[in-house]
C-alpha positions, 0 to 999 in steps of 0.5 A: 499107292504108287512109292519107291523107285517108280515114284521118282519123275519121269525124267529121272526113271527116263535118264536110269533106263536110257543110261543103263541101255547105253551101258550094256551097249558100251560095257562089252565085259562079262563081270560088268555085265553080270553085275548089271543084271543081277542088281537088274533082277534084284531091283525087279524082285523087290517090286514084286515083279519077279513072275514076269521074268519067270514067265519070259525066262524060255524065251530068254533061255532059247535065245540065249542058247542060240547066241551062245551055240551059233557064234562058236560055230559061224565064228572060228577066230581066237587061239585057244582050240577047245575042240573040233566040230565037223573039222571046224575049230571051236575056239575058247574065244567065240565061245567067251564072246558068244556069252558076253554077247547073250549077258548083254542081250540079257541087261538090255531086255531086262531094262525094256522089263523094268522100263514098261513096268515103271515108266507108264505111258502117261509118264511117257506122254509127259516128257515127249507130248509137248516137244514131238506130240504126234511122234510120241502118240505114234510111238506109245499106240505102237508100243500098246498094240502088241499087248493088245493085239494079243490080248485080243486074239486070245479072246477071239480064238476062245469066242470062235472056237465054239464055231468049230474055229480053231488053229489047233484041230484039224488038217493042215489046210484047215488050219491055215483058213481058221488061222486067216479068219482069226485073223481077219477078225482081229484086223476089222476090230483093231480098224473099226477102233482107230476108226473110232479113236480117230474121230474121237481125237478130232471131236475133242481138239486133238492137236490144236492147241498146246497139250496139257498134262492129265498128272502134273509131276513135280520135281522135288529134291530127292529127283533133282539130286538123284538126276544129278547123280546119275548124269554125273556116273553115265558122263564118267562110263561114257568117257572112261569107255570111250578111253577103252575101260571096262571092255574085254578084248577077246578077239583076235587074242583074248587078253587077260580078264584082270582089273586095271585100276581104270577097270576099278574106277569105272566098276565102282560107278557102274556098281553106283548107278546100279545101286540107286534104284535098288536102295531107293526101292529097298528102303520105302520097302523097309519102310512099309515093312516095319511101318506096319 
């Protein structure tokens, strides 16, 4: 049974997570940041959804190692030299900006993990199949694709390898025309499906009349008054971070990274926003905890 945070109406779940992606655009600040991410993890944890981010945690960490060790190096700007690197200068700034930039870079994939895990495809197909329906299936099978895609090399590799088929052994050109066959394969599939997918759709009426909504989800007063609350804090840090709130200035001149009162303002309403889904998510889990 579905509950909690993921229960909530597709435009509400939509409005958090297009909200949060503009804030890890627009809040360029280390603590804001950081914030974001751990009440990010956190709400993630309590779905028990945790594995998923240990499994995506190298590449997270390879490409948060490459944004921190690059920007120092192609970047030069800033007052403070902590050191010299082949007579180039490493400054404390490029550095500070390097991490900002992967903490950013960090919320925003965290969001697409969450997003894919609460906002399924037929709460996506709800909110956009009546006003842009072929966008919104061109957009959904391409987001279902790269599983899929996926999915089924492996399951092809495993077939063809008791051919002898294999990317894994052999010489390097071998290799190369296993790998195409693979490959070859896995597009003659995906095409004979969309073939048949095609002619499935237009045997059924795809199209041709207004679509209807396979799950009708309604929208009680806990998302109307959930709705409202998060309009309301993303209208304040879009205006108070078009008013220069919540930014670190780091170049040319790293200034000091100190609230102001605005700072304080604009972190209690992110720290709010933030909040919501964990409490919401926290509390049906409380529920079921001593429920039992």
């Amino acid at each position: 049974m579905t509950s909690g945070f993921r229960a909530l109406h597709p435009v509400t779940l939509f409005l958090f997570y297009g909200g949060l992606l503009l804030c890890g655009m627009l809040l360029f600040h280390p603590v804001f940041l950081l914030t974001g991410i751990v009440l990010l993890v956190s709400l993630i944890v309590i779905q028990k959804h945790g594995g998923t981010i240990v499994k995506m945690l190298p590449l997270y960490l390879l490409i948060g190692i490459a944004i921190v060790v690059i920007n120092p190096l192609i970047s030069h700007r800033g007052r403070y030299i902590l050191f010299y690197f082949m007579d180039q200068p490493i400054t404390l700034e490029s550095v500070l900006y390097g991490v900002t930039m992967l903490l950013s870079l960090t919320l925003i994939l965290l969001t697409s993990l969450s997003y894919n895990y609460n906002v399924t495809t037929d709460k996506f197909m709800y909110l956009f199949a009546r006003l842009v329906p072929q966008s919104a299936l061109v957009v959904m099978m391409a987001l279902r694709f790269v599983p899929l895609l996926r999915r089924r090399l492996s399951q092809i590799t495993l077939v063809q390898r008791t051919r002898g088929i294999s990317v894994h052994e052999g010489s390097l050109t071998k290799r190369m025309r296993d790998g195409m066959t693979l490959v070859k394969v896995l597009l003659v599939w995906s095409l004979e499906e969309a073939l048949q997918s095609a002619d499935s759709m237009k045997a059924r009426g795809y199209g041709t009349t207004k679509r209807t909504a396979y799950v009708v989800h309604r929208m009680d007063r806990r998302d109307r008054w959930l709705t409202g609350c998060l309009s309301i804090l993303i209208l304040v840090i879009m205006v108070g971070s078009a008013l220069g709130w919540g930014r670190a200035v780091i170049y040319p001149r790293m200034q000091s990274m100190v609230f102001s009162m605005e700072d304080w303002i604009l972190y209690v309403c992110f720290g709010i926003y933030m909040l919501i889904p964990v409490i919401v998510e926290g509390k049906e889990w409380l529920s079921w905890k001593y429920s039992k």
